[in-house]
C-alpha positions in Angstrom: 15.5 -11.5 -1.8 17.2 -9.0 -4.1 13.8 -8.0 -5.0 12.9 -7.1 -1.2 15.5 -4.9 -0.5 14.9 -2.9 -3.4 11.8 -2.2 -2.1 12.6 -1.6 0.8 15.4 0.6 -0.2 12.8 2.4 -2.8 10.4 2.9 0.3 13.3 4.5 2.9 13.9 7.1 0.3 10.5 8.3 -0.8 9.6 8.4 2.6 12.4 10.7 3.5 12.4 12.6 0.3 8.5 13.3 0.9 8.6 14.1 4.6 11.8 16.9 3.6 9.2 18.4 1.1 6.6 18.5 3.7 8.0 20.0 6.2 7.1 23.6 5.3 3.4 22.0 4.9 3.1 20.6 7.9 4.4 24.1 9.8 1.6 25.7 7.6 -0.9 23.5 8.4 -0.3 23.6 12.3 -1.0 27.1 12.3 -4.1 26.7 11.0 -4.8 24.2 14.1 -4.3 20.8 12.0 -2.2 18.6 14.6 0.9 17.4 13.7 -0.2 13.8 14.2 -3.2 14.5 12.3 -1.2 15.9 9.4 1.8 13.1 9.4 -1.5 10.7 8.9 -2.1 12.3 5.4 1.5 12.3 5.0 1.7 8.7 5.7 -1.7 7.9 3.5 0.0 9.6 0.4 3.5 7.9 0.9 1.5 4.3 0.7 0.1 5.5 -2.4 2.7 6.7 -4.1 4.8 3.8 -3.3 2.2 1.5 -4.7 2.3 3.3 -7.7 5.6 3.5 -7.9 6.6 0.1 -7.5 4.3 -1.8 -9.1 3.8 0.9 -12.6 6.7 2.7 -12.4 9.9 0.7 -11.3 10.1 -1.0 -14.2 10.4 -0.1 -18.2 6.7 0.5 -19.1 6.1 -0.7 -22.8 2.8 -0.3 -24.8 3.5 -2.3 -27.1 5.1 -5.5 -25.4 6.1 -8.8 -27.6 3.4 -10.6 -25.2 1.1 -10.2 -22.9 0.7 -11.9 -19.7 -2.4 -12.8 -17.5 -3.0 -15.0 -15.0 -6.4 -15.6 -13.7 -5.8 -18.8 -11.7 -5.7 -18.0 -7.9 -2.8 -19.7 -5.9 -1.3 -20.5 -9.1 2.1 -19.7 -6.7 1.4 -22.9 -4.7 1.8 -25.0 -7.9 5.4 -23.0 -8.8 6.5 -24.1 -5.0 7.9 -27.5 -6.4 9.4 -25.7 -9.9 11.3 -22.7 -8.9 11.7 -22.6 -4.8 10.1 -21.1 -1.9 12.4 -18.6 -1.7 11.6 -17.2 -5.2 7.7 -17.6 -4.9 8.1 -15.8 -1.2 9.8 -12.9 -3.0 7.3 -12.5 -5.4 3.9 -12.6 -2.7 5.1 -11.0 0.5 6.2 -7.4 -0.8 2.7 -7.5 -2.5 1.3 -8.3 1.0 3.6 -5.7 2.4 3.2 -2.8 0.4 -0.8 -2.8 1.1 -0.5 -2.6 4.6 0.0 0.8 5.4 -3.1 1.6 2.8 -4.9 -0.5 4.8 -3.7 1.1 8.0 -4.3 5.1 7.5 -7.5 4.6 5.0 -9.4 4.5 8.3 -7.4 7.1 10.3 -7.3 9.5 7.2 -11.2 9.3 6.4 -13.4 8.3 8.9 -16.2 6.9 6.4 -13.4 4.6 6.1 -13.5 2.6 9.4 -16.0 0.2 8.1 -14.7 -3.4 6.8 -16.5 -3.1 3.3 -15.7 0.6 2.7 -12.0 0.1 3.3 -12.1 -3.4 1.6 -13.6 -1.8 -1.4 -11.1 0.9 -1.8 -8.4 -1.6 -1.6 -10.2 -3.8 -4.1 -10.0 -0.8 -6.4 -6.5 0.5 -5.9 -5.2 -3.4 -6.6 -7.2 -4.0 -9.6 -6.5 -0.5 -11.5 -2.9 -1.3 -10.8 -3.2 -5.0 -11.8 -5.3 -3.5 -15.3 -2.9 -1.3 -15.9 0.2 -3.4 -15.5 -1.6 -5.3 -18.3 -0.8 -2.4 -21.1 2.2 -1.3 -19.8 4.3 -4.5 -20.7 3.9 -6.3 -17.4 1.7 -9.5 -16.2 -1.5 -9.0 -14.6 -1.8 -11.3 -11.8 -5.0 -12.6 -10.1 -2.1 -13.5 -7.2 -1.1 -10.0 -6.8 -4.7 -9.3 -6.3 -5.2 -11.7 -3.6 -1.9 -10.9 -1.4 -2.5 -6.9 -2.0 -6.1 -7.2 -0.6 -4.5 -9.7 2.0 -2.0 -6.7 3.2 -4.8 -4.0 3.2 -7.3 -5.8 4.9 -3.9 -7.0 7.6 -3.4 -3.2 7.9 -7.1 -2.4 8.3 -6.7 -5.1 11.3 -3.8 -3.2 12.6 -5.7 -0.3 12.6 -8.5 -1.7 14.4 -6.1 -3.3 17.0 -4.7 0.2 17.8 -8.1 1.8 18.4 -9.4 -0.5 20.8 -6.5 -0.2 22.8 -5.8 3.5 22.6 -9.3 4.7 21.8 -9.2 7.0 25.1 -5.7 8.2 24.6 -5.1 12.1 23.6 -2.6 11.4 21.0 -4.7 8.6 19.4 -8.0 11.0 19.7 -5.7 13.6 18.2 -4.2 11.2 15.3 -7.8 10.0 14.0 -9.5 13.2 14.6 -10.9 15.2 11.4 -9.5 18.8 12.7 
């Protein structure tokens, strides 16, 4: 749980660290007609991303040249460590995975409108998750086929999120406004 709050803790300060340097930007921009909502969606796109990058690359000691590394290609190989080290520990270790996908998965569509099909969003995802899982590979950490499968899992749950929000407020202003190339 330790692990969690960490996270979470990481993600309440970039946030806030990034939307005080973007302030000026966003004032900039909404002269130039951007909307506000429009722009926090770029703001909120680029926060996902760099707190993917961040916590999976960058939270930890990166090492070239570890004693050994680690790959696991057996998917679900975490329902086999249930019995040896605890639920608790092997819910720690999937659901910030599942977590910190989400909001990729949730402003890919509103940011880029190519984006709003299933298999263009899926496949960006699909990328992001395996160049993180490759490099965590030569940077000392294990590369997990797990990590693959709940970070897909959270982009394609925020791409459903997404989805949910336009059919409900696809003829609402402010939603027509917040997914609206302007």
């Amino acid at each position: 749980m330790h692990r969690i709050t960490a996270y979470l803790t990481l993600a309440v300060i970039f946030i806030v660290v990034i939307s005080v340097l973007y302030v000026p930007i966003l004032f900039t921009l909404k002269k130039k007609g951007k909307s506000i909502l429009r722009q926090l969606s770029y703001l909120a796109l680029f926060c996902s991303f760099f707190l993917i990058i961040f916590a999976t690359l960058l939270f930890t000691e990166i090492n070239f040249r570890p004693e050994q590394y680690v790959l696991n290609l057996t998917p679900f190989k975490w329902v086999e460590e249930v019995n040896s080290n605890g639920i608790d520990r092997v819910i720690v270790e999937v659901v910030p995975n599942i977590i910190m996908f989400i909001p990729l998965g949730s402003f890919l569509p509103v940011v880029f409108k190519m984006m709003r099909k299933l298999y263009r969003a899926f496949f960006i995802i699909f990328l992001v998750t395996f160049s993180v899982e490759f490099l965590q590979y030569f940077i000392g950490r294990s590369s997990d086929i797990d990590d693959m499968i709940a970070n897909i899992l959270g982009g394609i749950i925020g791409y459903g999120i997404f989805k949910i929000f336009d059919c409900l407020f696809k003829n609402t202003g402010w939603w027509n406004n917040f997914i609206t190339q302007r």
